[in-house]
C-alpha positions in Angstrom: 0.0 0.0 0.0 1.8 3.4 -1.0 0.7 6.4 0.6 1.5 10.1 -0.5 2.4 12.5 2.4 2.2 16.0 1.5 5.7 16.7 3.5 6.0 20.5 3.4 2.3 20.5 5.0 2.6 21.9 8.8 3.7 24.6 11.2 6.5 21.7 11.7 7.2 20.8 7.8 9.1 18.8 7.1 10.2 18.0 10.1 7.0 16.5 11.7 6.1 15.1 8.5 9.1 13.0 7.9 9.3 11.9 11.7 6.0 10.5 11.8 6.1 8.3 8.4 9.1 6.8 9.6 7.5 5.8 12.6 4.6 4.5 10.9 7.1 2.5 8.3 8.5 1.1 11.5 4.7 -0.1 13.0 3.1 -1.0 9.6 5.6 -3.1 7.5 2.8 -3.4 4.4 3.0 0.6 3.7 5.2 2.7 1.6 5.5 5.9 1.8 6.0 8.8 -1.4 7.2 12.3 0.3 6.1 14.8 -1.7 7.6 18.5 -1.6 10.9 19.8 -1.6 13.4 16.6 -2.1 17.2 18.4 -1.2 15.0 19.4 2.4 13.1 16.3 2.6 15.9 13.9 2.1 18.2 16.1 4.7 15.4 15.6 7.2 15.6 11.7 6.5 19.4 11.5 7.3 18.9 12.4 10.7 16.5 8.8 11.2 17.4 5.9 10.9 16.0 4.0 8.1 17.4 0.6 8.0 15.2 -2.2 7.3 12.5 0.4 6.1 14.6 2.2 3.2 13.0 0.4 0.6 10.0 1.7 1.2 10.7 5.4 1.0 10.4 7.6 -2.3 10.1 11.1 -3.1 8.3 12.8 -5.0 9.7 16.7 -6.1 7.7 19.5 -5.7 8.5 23.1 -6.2 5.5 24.8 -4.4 4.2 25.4 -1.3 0.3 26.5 -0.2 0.6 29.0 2.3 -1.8 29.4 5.0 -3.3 32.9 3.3 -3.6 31.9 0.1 -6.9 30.7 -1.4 -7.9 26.9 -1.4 -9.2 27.2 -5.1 -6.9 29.6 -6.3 -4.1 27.6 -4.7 -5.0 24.8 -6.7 -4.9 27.1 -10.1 -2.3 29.2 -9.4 0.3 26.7 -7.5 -0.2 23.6 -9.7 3.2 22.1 -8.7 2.7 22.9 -4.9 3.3 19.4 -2.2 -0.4 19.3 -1.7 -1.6 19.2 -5.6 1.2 17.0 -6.3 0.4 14.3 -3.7 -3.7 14.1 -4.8 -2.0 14.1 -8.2 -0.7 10.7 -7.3 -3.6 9.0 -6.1 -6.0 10.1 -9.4 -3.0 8.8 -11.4 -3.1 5.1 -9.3 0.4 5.4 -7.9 -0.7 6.0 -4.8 -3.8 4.6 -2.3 -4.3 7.6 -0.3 -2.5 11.2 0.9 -2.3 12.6 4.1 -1.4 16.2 4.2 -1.2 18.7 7.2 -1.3 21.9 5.5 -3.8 24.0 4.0 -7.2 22.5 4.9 -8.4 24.2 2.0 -6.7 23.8 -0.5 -6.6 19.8 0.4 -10.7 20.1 -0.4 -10.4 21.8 -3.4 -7.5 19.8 -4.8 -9.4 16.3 -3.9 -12.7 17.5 -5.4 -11.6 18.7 -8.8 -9.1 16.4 -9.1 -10.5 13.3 -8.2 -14.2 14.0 -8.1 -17.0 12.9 -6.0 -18.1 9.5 -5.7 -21.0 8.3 -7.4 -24.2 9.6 -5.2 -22.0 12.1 -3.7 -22.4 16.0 -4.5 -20.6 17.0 -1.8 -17.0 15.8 0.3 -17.2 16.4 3.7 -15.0 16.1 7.0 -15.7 14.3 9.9 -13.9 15.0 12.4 -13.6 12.2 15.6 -14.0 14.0 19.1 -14.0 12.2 22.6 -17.2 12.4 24.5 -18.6 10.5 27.2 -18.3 6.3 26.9 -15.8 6.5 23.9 -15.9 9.0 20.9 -18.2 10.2 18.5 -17.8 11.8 14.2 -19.1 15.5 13.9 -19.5 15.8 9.8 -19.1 18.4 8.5 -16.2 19.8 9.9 -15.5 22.6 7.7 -15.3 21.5 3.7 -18.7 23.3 3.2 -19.8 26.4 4.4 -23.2 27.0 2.5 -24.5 23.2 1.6 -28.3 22.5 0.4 -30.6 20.3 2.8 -30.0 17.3 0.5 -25.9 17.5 1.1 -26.3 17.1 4.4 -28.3 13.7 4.0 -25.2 12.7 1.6 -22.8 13.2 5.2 -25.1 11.1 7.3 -24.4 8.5 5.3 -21.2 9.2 4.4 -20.4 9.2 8.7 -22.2 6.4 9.4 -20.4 4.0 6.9 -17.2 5.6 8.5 -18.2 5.6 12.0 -19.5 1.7 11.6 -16.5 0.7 9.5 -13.8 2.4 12.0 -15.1 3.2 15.8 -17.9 0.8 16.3 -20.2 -1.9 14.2 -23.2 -2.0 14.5 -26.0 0.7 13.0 -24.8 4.3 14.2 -27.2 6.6 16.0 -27.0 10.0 13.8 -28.2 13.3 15.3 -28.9 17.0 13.6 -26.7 19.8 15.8 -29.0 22.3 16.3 -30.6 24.7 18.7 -33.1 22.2 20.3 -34.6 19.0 20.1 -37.7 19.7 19.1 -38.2 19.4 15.4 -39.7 22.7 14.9 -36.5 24.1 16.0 -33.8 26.0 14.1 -33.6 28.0 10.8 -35.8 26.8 7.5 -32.4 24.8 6.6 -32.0 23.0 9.4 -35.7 22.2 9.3 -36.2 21.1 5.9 -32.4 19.2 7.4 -34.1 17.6 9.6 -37.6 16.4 7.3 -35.1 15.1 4.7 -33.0 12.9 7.9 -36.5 11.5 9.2 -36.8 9.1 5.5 -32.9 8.9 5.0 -31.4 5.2 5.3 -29.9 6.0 8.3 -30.9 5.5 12.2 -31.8 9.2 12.5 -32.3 10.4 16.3 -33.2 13.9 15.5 -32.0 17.3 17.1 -29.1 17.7 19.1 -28.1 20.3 21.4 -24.7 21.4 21.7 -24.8 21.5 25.8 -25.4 17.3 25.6 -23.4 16.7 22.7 -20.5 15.2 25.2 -23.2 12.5 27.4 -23.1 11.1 23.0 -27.0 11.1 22.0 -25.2 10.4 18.7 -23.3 8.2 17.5 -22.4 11.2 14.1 -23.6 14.1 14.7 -24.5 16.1 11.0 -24.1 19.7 10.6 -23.0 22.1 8.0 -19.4 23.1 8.0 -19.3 26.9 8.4 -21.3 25.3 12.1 -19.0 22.6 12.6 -15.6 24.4 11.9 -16.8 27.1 14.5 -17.9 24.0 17.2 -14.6 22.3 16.7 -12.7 25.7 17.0 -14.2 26.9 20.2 -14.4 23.4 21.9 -10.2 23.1 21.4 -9.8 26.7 22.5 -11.9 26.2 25.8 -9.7 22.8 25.8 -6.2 25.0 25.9 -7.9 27.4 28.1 -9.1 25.0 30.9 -5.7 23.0 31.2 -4.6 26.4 31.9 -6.5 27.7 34.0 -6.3 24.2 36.1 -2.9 24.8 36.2 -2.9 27.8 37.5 -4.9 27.4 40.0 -3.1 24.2 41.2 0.1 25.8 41.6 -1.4 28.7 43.6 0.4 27.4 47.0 1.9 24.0 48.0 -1.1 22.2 49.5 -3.2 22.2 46.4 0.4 20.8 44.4 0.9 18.0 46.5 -2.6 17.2 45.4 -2.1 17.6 42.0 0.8 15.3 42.3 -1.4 12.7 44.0 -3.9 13.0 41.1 -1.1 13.0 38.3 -2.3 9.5 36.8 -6.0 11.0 36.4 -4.8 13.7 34.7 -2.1 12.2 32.2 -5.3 9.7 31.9 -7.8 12.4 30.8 -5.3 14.4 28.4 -4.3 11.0 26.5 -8.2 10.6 26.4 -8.9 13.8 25.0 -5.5 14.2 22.8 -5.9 14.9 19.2 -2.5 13.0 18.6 -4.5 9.8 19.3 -6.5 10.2 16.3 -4.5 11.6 14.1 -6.5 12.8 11.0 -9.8 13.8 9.4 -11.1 12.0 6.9 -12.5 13.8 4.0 -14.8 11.5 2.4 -17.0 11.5 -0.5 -13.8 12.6 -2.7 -13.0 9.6 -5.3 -9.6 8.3 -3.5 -8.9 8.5 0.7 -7.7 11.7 1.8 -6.8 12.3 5.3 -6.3 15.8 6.8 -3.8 16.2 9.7 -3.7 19.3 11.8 -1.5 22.0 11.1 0.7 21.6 14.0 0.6 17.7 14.1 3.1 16.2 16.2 5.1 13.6 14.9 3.2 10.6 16.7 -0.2 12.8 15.3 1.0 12.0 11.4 1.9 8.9 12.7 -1.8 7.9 13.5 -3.3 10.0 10.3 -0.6 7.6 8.2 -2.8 5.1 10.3 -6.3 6.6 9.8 -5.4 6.4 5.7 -4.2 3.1 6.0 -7.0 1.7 7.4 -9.6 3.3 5.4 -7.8 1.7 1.9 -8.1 -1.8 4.0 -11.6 -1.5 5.1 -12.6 0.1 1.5 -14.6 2.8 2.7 -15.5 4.2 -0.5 -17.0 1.3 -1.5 -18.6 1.0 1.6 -20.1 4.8 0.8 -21.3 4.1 -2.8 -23.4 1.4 -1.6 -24.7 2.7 1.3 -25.9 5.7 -1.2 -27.6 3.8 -3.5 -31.1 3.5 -2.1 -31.5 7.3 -1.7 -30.2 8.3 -5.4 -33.5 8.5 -6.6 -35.2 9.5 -2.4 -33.4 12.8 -2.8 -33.6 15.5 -5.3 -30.7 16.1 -8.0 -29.0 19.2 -8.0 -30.8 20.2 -11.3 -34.2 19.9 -9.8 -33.7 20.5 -5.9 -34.3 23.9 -4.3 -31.0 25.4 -2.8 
């Protein structure tokens, strides 16, 4: 199995990059891996690993460009048509890779998987779901940010779309899916979330209805459907009250010596609750729907955090997910309206 890594993708490129694919060449012995980006800075970055016994299983792949974090998703894609990220999807459309994982520009990863290698049959719209720990184990928030303005109808394409996922990766079993919203009542919300929510109620899916954002963590749902320009702003503020809380713990721990020894005593619950809650532990996002398995790492990935997206990619080409998602769609093709005849 050959997976492309977009290796100039990161705060920590390519450092990170290149430290966590060697680790994952160490752990999964049927991988290889293509860097793709700069090859003089990539190859330096090797030397300081050791790669014996995995050397044969390491390629690069040159690339002269790199997307930086102000520039447009789309444009990046027009304007920087040798950059790491294009290059990499470039690789999977042309077969000689399975999958690419890429820390850097989330948009410009959604735009260069969606013209590049399409959408899957039954699929208008690639979305990212996004694992986050909650209550008895975790659950998949889609969409996570790849679409800011989707029709009703999309979002019926990402319950699907999470529930193969969620079933094929956390848990088997039939998923519970939920609609974040503003109450549970199904009168609730704006018209879009409404008509959302009608559309949910006949979808092949174990539908649950409304979810409130206050509950989400007790995991009524098992995927949990929203539309991106919500769900990047959820994930956002839930990992900035995150940092802020450790902080604030922290500081109010080490106000005078009693309350330290105490922390010291509880050390175990603590390292116990940030491995729990550790984004390095799942590695990447998925962003399915797209016509080859793209994972999205976060921009300041640790090594062991590409590590586990190299993972997350890995196992989505063994359990064939898009397969999984193409069939699952197939009973609602004709249930929901096509984009030529559906209301926006």
């Amino acid at each position: 199995m050959k997976i492309a890594l977009d290796a100039m993708g990161g705060d920590f490129s390519p450092k990170n990059p290149v430290a966590g694919a060697v680790q994952a060449l160490r752990d999964f012995p049927d991988i290889e891996i293509i860097f793709v980006g700069d090859e003089q800075r990539i190859r330096a970055e090797l030397g300081a690993h050791s790669l014996t016994g995995i050397e044969r299983r390491i390629s690069c792949h040159h690339a002269s460009q790199v997307v930086d974090m102000q520039d447009s998703g789309l444009d990046s894609v027009r304007r920087k048509k040798d950059s790491s990220i294009s290059r990499a999807v470039d690789l999977v459309k042309s077969g000689e890779a399975d999958a690419v994982v890429s820390a850097g520009h989330t948009g410009a990863l959604v735009a260069a998987a969606t013209i590049k290698l399409r959408t899957l049959p039954g699929i208008e719209r690639a979305a990212l779901g996004v694992l986050i720990p909650a209550e008895g184990g975790v659950f998949l928030l889609i969409d996570g940010g790849a679409n800011i303005d989707p029709a009703p109808r999309h979002l019926v394409g990402f319950a699907v779309m999470g529930s193969v996922y969620y079933q094929s990766v956390v848990a088997a079993g039939e998923a519970r899916v939920g609609l974040l919203n503003i109450g549970t009542e199904p009168s609730k919300g704006t018209e879009f979330y409404k008509e959302c929510h009608k559309l949910l109620e006949t979808a092949p899916v174990r539908f649950t209805g409304n979810v409130e954002g206050h509950g989400i963590f007790h995991r009524p749902a098992d995927v949990v459907v929203c539309d991106g320009f919500t769900g990047n702003i959820f994930l956002k503020t839930i990992e900035g009250l995150a940092k802020s809380m450790v902080q604030w713990i922290k500081t109010e721990l080490t106000r005078n010596p009693l309350r330290l020894a105490g922390a010291l005593l509880c050390r175990g619950a603590f390292q116990a609750v940030k491995n729990r809650t550790s984004t390095d532990e799942y590695g990447g996002t998925p962003l399915l729907g797209v016509n080859g398995i793209c994972i999205k790492a976060h921009g300041n990935s640790s090594p062991r955090a590409l590590r586990n997206a190299v993972r997350a990619a890995r196992t989505a080409v063994q359990l064939g997910i898009n397969t999984r998602i193409v069939e699952a769609m197939k009973p609602i093709h004709e249930q929901i309206p096509s984009r030529e005849n559906a209301p926006a």
